[in-house]
C-alpha positions in Angstrom: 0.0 0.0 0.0 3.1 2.1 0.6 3.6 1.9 -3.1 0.4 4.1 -3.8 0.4 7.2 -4.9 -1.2 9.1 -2.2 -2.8 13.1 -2.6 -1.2 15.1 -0.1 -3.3 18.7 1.0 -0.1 20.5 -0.9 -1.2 18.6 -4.1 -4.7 19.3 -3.6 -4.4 22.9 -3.3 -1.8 23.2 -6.2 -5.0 21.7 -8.1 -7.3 23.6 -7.1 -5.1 26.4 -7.9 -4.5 25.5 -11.4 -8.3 24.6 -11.8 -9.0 28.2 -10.6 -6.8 30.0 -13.2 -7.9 27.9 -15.8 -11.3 28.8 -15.1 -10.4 32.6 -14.8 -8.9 32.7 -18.1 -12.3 30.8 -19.5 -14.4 33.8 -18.0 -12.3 36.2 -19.0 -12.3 35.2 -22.7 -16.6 34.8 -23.0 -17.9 37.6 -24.7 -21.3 38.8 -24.5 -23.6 38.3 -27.2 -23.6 42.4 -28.4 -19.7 41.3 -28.8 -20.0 38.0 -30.2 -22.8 40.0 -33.2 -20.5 42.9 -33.7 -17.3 40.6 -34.3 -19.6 38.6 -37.0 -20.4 42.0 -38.4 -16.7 42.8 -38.5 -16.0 40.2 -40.5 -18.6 40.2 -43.3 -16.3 41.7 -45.9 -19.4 43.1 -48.5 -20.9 45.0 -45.5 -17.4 46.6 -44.5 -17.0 47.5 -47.7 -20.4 49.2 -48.1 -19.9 51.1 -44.5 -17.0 52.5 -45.9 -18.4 53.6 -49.2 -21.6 55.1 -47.3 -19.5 56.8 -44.6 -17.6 58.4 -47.7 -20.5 59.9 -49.4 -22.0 60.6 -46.5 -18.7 62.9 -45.8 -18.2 64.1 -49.0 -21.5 65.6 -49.8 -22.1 67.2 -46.0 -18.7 68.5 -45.5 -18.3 69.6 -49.6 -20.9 72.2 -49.7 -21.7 72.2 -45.7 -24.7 72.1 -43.8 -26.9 74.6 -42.3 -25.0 77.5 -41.2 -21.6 75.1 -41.5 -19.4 76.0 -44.3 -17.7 73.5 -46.8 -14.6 73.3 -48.6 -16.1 73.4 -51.7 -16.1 77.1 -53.2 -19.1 76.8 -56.0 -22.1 77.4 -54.5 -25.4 75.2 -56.1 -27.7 78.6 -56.0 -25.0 80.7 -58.3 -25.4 80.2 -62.6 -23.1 81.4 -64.1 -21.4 80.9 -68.1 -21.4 77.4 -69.2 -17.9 76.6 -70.1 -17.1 73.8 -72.8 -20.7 72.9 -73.4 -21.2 72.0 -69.4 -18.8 69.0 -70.0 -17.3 67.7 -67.1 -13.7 68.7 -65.8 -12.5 65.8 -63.9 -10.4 63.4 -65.4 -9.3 60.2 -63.9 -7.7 58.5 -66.2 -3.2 59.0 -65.7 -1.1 60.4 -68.1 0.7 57.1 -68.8 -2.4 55.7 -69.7 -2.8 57.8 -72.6 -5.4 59.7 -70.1 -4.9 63.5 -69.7 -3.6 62.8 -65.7 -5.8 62.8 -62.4 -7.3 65.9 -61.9 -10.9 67.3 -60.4 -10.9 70.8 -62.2 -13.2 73.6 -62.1 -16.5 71.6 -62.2 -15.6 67.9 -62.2 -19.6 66.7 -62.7 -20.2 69.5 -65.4 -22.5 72.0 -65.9 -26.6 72.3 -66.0 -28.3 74.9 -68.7 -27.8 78.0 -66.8 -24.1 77.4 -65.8 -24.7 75.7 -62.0 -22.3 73.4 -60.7 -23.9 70.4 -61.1 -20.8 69.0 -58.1 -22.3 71.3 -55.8 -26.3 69.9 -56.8 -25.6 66.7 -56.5 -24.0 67.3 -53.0 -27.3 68.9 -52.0 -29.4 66.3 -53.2 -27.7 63.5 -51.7 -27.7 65.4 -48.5 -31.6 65.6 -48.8 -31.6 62.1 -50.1 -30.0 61.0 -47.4 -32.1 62.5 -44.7 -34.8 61.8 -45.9 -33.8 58.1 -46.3 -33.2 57.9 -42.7 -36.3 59.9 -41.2 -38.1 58.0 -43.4 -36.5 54.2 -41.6 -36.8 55.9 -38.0 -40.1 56.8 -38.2 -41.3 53.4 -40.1 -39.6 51.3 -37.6 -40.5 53.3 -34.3 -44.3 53.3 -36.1 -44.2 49.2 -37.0 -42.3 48.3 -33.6 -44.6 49.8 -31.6 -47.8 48.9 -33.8 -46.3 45.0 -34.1 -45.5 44.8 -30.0 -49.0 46.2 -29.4 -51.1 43.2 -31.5 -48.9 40.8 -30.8 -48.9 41.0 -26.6 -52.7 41.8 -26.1 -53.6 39.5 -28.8 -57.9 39.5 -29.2 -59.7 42.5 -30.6 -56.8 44.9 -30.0 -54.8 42.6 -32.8 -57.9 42.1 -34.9 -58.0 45.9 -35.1 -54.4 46.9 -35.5 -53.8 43.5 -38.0 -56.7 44.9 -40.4 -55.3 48.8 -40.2 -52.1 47.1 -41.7 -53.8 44.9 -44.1 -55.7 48.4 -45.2 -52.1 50.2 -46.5 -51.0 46.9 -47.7 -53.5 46.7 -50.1 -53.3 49.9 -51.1 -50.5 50.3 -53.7 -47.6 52.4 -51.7 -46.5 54.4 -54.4 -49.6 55.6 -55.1 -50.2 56.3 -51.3 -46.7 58.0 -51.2 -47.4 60.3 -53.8 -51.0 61.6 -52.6 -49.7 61.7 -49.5 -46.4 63.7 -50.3 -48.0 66.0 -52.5 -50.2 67.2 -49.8 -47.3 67.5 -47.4 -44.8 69.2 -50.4 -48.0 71.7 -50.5 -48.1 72.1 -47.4 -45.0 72.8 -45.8 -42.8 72.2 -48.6 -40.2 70.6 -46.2 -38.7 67.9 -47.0 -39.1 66.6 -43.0 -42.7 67.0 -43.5 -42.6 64.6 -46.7 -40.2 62.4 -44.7 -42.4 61.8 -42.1 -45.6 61.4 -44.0 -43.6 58.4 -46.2 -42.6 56.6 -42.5 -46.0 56.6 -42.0 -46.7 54.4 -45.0 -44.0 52.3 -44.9 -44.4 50.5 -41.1 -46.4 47.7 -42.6 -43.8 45.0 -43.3 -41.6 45.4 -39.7 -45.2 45.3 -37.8 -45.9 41.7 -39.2 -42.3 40.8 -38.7 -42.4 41.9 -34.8 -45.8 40.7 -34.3 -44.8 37.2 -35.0 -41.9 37.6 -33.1 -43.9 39.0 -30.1 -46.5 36.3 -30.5 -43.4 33.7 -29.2 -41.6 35.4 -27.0 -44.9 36.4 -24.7 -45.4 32.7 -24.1 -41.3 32.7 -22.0 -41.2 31.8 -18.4 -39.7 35.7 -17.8 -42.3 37.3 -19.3 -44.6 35.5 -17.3 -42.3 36.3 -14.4 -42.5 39.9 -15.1 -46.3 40.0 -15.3 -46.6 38.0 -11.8 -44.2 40.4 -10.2 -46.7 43.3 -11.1 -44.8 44.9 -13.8 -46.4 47.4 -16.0 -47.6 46.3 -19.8 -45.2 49.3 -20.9 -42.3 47.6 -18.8 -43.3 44.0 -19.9 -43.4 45.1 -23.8 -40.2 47.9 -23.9 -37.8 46.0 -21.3 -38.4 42.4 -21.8 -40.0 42.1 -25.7 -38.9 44.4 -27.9 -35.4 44.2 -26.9 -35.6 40.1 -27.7 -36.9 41.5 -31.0 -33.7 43.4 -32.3 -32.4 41.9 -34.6 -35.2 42.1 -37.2 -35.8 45.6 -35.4 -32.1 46.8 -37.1 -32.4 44.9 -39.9 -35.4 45.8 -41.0 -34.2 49.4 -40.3 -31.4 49.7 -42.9 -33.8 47.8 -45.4 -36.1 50.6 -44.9 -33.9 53.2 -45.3 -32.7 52.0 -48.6 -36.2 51.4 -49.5 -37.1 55.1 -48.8 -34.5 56.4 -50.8 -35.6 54.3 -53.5 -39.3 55.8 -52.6 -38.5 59.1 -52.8 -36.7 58.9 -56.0 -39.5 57.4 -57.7 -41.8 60.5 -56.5 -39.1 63.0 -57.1 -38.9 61.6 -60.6 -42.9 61.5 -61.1 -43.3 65.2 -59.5 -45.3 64.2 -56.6 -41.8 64.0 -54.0 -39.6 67.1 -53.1 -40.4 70.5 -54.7 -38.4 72.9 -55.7 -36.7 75.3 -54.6 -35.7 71.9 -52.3 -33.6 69.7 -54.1 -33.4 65.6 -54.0 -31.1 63.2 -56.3 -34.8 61.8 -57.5 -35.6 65.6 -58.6 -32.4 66.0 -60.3 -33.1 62.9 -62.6 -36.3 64.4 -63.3 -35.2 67.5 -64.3 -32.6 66.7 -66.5 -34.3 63.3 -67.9 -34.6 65.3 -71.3 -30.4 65.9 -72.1 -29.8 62.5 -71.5 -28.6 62.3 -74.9 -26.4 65.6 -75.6 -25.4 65.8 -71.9 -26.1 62.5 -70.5 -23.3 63.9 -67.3 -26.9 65.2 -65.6 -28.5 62.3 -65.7 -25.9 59.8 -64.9 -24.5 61.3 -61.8 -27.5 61.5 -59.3 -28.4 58.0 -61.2 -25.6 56.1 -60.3 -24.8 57.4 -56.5 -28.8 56.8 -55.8 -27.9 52.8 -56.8 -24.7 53.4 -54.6 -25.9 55.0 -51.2 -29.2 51.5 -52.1 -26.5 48.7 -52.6 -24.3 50.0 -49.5 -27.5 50.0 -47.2 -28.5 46.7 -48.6 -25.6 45.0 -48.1 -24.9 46.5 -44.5 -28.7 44.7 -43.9 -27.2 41.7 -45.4 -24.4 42.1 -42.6 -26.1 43.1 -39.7 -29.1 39.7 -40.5 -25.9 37.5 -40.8 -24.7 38.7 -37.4 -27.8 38.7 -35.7 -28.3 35.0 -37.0 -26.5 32.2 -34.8 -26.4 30.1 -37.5 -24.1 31.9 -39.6 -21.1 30.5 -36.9 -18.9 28.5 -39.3 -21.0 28.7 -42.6 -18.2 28.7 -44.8 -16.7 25.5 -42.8 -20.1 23.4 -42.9 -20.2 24.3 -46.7 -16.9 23.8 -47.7 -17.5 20.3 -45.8 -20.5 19.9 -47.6 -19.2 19.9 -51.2 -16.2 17.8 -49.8 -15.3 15.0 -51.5 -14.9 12.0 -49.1 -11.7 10.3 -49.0 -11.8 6.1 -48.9 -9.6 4.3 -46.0 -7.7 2.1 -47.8 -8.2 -1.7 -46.2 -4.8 -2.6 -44.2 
C-alpha cells in the first residue's frame, strides 16, 4: 500500500489552484452576445465594404458644400449660374497620363454644368444630402411606427390585434407608391419641407416590420420571464419595452437599414414623377427628373444623381445583409459546414 500514490493537502491545493486559473482565463475570454454579433459584423467583408463607401459619401457631400450655417470646402455654390464653359462638359479626369489619359485631376467643375451654368458637383451634394435624410427619417419613423404597432397586437392578442392587423392589411392593399405620392403631395404643398414629406412616407411604410415583430412577439410572450415579469406586477409598458422588444432586435435593425434603402428608392420614384420634393428643395430623385430630357447631348446630368442613388441602395442593402448575418446564430462557421459539404470524401484504404 506504501507503493500508492497518495494526494497530499499541498497537491490538492496546487490543483485547485490551477483549476481556478484555468477557469479565470475561460471567463475572461466569454464575450457577451452584443460582442459575439459585432465581431460577426466585423467580418462580413461586403458590409465593411459598403460602410465605408456610405461613410464616404456621406462625408463628402455634408462636408463639400456644408450644412446649415456650417461652411464647406467646396467654393461653388449650387444657387449661383453662371457661363457654361465647354458645353457644361465635365472637368474631372481620372484616367493617368501614362495611360494615354490627360492625368488625375478634379478641375473647375468635375460633374459639369446644368443649362444656366450651376455646378452640377455642388447639386448633387445637396441632393444627396436631402436624399439621405430623408432616407433615414423615413426608416426611424417606419420602424419606431411598425415596432410599436407589431409589440401592441402581438402581446394583447384578441380585438386589440384584430384591429391593428386589419389597419395594416388596409395600406397593404393599397398600392404604396400611389399612397406616397398623394400623401407627399399634400405635405410638399403644405409645408414644402422635406421633413414634413419624410415623415408622411414613414408613416406608409411600417407595414412590413409590424408583421415581422408581431410574429416575433406572439413567441416570446409565451417565455417563463415574461410571465415572471407579469406575476411580479410589472407594468404592460415595462413587460413590452424592457423584456419584448429588446428580444426583437435583430429584425428591429435589420429591417431598419432595409427601410432606409427602400425610402430612398421611394422618394426617388416621387421626385422623378413630381409628386416627391419641390423645388426650390432639391433631392437626387428631382435631379433625374429635371434633367431626364439631355440624356442624350449631356447624358453627365442624368448619370451622376443615377448612379450614386444605386450606390448610397447597394451599400445600405448589403450593410442589412451584414447586420441579418450577425444577428443570426447560425451563420457560426457557414463557410466550414459548406466547404465540408461539397467535400469529397476520401476512402480508407483496407490494411
Amino acid at each position: 500500500m506504501s507503493n500508492i500514490n497518495e494526494e497530499t493537502p499541498e497537491n490538492l491545493t496546487s490543483i485547485a489552484e490551477v483549476e481556478d486559473a484555468k477557469l479565470a482565463a475561460t471567463t475572461e475570454q466569454s464575450k457577451s452576445q452584443s460582442k459575439i454579433v459585432f465581431e460577426r459584423f466585423l467580418r462580413h467583408k461586403p458590409a465593411m465594404i459598403s460602410a465605408v463607401i456610405l461613410v464616404f459619401i456621406t462625408v463628402l457631400a455634408f462636408s463639400s458644400i456644408g450644412f446649415g450655417p456650417i461652411p464647406g470646402w467646396w467654393n461653388q455654390s449650387y444657387l449661383d449660374a453662371g457661363s457654361v464653359v465647354n458645353g457644361g462638359k465635365p472637368t474631372m479626369s481620372l484616367l493617368p497620363t501614362w495611360l494615354g489619359g490627360s492625368g488625375i485631376h478634379f478641375g473647375e467643375h468635375p460633374f459639369g454644368q446644368d443649362s444656366v451654368g450651376k455646378d452640377y458637383f455642388a447639386l448633387v451634394m445637396n441632393g444627396t444630402q436631402k436624399s439621405i435624410i430623408i432616407g433615414l427619417v423615413v426608416g426611424l419613423v417606419g420602424t419606431f411606427l411598425g415596432a410599436v404597432i407589431g409589440a401592441v397586437a402581438g402581446y394583447f392578442r384578441g380585438w386589440v390585434d384584430e384591429v391593428l392587423m386589419r389597419i395594416t392589411d388596409l395600406f397593404i392593399v393599397i398600392p404604396l407608391l400611389v399612397l406616397a405620392a398623394v400623401l407627399g403631395q399634400m405635405a410638399g404643398r403644405s409645408s414644402n419641407s422635406i421633413i414634413a414629406l419624410a415623415v408622411v412616407l414613414g408613416l406608409v411604410t411600417w407595414t412590413g416590420l409590424a408583421r415581422l415583430v408581431r410574429a416575433e412577439i406572439l413567441s416570446l410572450r409565451e417565455r417563463e420571464y415574461v410571465s415572471a415579469a407579469q406575476a411580479m406586477g410589472s407594468k404592460t409598458s415595462r413587460v413590452i419595452f424592457k423584456h419584448l422588444l429588446p428580444n426583437t432586435i435583430g429584425v428591429i435593425v435589420v429591417n431598419a437599414t432595409f427601410a432606409i434603402a427602400g425610402a430612398i428608392l421611394l422618394e426617388s420614384s416621387l421626385s422623378f414623377l413630381g409628386f416627391g420634393v419641390q423645388p426650390p428643395e432639391s433631392s437626387l430623385g428631382l435631379l433625374i427628373s429635371q434633367y431626364q430630357n439631355a440624356f442624350v447631348t449631356r447624358p453627365w446630368l442624368f448619370w451622376w444623381p443615377g448612379m450614386i442613388i444605386v450606390v448610397i441602395a447597394l451599400s445600405v442593402n448589403f450593410l442589412g445583409d451584414g447586420l441579418r448575418d450577425a444577428f443570426d446564430p447560425r451563420q457560426t462557421g457557414k463557410r466550414r459546414r459548406r466547404a465540408g459539404l461539397f467535400a469529397m470524401p476520401t476512402r480508407k484504404e483496407k490494411p
